[in-house]
C-alpha positions in Angstrom: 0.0 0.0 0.0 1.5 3.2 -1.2 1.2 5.6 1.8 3.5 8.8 0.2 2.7 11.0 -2.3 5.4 13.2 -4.1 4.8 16.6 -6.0 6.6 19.4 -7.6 5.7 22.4 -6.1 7.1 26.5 -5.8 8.5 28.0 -3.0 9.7 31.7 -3.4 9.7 31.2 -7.2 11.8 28.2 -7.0 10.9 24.3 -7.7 10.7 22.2 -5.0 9.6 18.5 -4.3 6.8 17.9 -1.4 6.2 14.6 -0.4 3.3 14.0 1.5 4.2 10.5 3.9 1.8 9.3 6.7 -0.1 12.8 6.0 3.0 14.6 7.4 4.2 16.8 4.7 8.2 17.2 3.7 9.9 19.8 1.4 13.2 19.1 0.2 15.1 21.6 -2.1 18.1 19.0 -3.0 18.8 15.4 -3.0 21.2 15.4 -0.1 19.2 13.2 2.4 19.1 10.7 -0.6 22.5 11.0 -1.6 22.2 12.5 -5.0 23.8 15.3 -5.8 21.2 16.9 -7.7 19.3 20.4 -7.2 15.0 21.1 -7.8 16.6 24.0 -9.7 18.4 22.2 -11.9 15.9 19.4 -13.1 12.8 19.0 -10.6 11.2 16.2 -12.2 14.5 14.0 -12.1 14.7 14.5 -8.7 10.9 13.8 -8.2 12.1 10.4 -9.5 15.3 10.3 -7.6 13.1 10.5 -4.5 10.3 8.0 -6.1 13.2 5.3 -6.2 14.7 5.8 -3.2 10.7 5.9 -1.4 10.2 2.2 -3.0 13.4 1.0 -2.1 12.7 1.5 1.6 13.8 5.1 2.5 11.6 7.3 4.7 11.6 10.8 5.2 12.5 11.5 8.8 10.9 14.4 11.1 12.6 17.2 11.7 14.3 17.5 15.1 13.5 21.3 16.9 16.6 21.8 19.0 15.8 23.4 22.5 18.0 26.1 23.4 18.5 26.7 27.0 19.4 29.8 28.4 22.8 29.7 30.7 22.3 29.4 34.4 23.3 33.2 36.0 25.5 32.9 39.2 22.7 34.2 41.0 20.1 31.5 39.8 22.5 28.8 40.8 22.7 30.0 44.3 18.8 30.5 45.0 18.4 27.5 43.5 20.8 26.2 46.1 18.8 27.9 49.0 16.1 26.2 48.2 17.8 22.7 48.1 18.7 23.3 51.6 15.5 24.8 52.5 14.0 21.4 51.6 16.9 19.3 52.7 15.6 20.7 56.2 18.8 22.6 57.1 19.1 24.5 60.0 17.4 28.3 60.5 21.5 29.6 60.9 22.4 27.9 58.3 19.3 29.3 56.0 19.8 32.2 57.2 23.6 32.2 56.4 22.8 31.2 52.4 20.4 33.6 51.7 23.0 36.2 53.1 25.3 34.9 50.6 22.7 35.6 47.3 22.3 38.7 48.6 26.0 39.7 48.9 26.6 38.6 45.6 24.0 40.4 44.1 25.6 43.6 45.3 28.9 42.4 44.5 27.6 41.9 41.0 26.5 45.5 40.8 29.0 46.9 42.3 31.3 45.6 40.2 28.9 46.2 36.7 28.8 42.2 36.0 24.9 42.1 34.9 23.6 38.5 34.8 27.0 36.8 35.1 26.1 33.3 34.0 28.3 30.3 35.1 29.8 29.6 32.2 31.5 33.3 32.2 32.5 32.7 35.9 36.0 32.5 36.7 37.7 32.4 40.1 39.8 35.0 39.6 37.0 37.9 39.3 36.6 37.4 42.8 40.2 37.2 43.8 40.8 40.6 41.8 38.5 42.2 43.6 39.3 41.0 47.6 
């Protein structure tokens, strides 16, 4: 049972092939995933083919993957997140107490010194020792 169906369509003037598999639609603009080195500019209907061939010999167009940027962890994230580790850990008041003293010192050091949003990956030991 043939569950594809392959087309020649436009996209910003240009040729393109669509194939329509498991009603999921793909767009492809060059034979690369197929291994031909072939363009839809060049000669869209040969590369219909191309991609015809390679459907009935058992190849399947794959989904794209979105890749999920996360944002860098600031130094002061990382240490209210570790407050509230030790909040829930059940840690003593003091040494609460003592933690939360620490965020907030380093968010004045951190505008005192004009580091905005210094993130963990940027932190190096030695902005603290150049500054003591």
């Amino acid at each position: 049972m043939k569950s594809y169906r392959i087309s020649i369509g436009t996209s910003k003037s240009k040729p393109i092939i669509i194939i329509y598999f498991n009603n999921l639609r793909h767009r492809y603009w060059n034979g690369k995933v197929i291994g031909v080195d072939l363009k839809s500019e060049d000669n869209p209907t040969l590369l219909k083919a191309a991609f015809e061939l390679r459907l009935r010999d058992g190849w399947r167009p794959q989904k794209k993957k979105t890749k999920i940027k996360q944002a860098p962890i600031t130094v002061i994230e990382a240490l209210q997140k570790g407050v509230e580790v030790k909040i829930k850990q059940g840690c003593s008041e003091r040494f609460i107490k003592d933690a939360k003293r620490i965020v907030t010192l380093w968010k004045r050091y951190e505008s005192e010194q004009q580091l905005k949003n210094l993130t963990l990956e940027n932190y190096n030991p030695h902005i603290l020792e150049t500054s003591l």
